[in-house]
C-alpha positions in Angstrom: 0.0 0.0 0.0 1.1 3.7 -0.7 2.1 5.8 2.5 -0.6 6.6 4.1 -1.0 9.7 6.7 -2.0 9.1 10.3 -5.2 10.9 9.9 -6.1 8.8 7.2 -5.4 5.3 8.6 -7.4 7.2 12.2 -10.8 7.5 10.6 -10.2 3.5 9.1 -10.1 2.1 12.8 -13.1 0.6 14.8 -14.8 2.0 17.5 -12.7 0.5 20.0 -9.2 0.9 18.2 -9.8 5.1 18.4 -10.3 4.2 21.9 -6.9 2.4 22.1 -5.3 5.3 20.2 -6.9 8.2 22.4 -5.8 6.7 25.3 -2.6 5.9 23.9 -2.3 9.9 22.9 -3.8 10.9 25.8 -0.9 9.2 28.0 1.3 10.2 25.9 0.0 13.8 26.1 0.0 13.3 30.2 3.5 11.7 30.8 5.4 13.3 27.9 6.5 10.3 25.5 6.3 6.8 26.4 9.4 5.9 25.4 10.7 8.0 27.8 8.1 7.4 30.8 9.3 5.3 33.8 8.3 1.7 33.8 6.7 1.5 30.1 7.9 -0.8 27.6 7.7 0.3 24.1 9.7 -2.7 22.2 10.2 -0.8 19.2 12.3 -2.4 16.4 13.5 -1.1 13.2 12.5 -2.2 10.1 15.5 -5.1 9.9 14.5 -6.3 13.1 10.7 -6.3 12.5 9.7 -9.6 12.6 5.8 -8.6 11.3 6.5 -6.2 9.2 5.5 -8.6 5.7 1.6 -8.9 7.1 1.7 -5.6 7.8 2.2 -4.8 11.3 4.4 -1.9 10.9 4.7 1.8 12.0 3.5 2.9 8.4 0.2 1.3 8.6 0.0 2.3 12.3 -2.6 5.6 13.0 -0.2 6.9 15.6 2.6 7.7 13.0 2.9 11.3 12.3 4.8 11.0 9.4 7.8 9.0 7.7 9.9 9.1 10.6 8.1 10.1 13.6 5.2 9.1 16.0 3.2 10.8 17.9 3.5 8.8 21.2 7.0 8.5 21.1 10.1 10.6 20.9 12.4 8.5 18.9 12.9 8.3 15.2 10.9 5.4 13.8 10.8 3.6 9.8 7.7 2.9 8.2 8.9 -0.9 8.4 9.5 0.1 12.4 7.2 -1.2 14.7 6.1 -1.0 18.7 4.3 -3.0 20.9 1.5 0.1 20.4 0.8 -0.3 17.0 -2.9 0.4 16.2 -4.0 -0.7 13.1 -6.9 -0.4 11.0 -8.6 -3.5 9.6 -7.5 -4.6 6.1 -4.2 -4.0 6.9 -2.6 -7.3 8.3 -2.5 -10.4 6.6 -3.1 -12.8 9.4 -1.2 -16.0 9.4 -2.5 -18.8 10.5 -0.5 -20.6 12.6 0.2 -24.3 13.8 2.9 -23.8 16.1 4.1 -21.9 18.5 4.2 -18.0 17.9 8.1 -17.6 18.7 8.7 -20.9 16.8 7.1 -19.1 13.8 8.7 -15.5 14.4 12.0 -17.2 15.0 11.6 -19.1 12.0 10.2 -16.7 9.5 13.4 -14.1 11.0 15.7 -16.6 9.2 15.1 -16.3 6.2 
């Protein structure tokens, strides 16, 4: 898919993913960046190190991006093949895999190759 601007992949979520990213921003808004909060996670990899990124789950097709190399939740540069543990997605935009086996079996698996 061609890039695609925050605002645009915002008005493709559900109901409950604008929920997820308006609390999301709203933290974000509260503590300052969550990368930088105490205690919080974020688990961003780049685009080498993206496991997910060829279904799609990926900081370009995320609503929280801001543009090609910056998010609005985090203050850290990010790739549109980047992705976080906060990734909000709109439908349509992952290709789920079904999968037999474990999930780190597959990750580990498809990171090979």
């Amino acid at each position: 898919m061609n890039f695609q601007s925050h605002e645009d992949l915002y008005i493709q979520l559900s109901k409950d993913e604008k929920e997820l990213a308006n609390s999301l921003i709203s933290l974000s808004q509260k503590v300052g960046p969550i990368n930088k909060s105490d205690g919080i996670w974020v688990g961003y990899e780049n685009a080498d190190n993206n496991p997910t990124k060829n279904i799609g789950v990926k900081c370009g097709n995320c609503a929280l991006h801001k543009s090609e190399n910056t998010c609005i939740i985090l203050d850290q540069q990010i790739e549109m093949d980047g992705v976080c543990r906060f990734a909000v997605i709109p439908d349509g935009y992952v290709n789920v895999v079904k999968v037999e086996k474990d999930i780190e079996e597959y990750l580990n698996e498809n990171n090979n190759k």
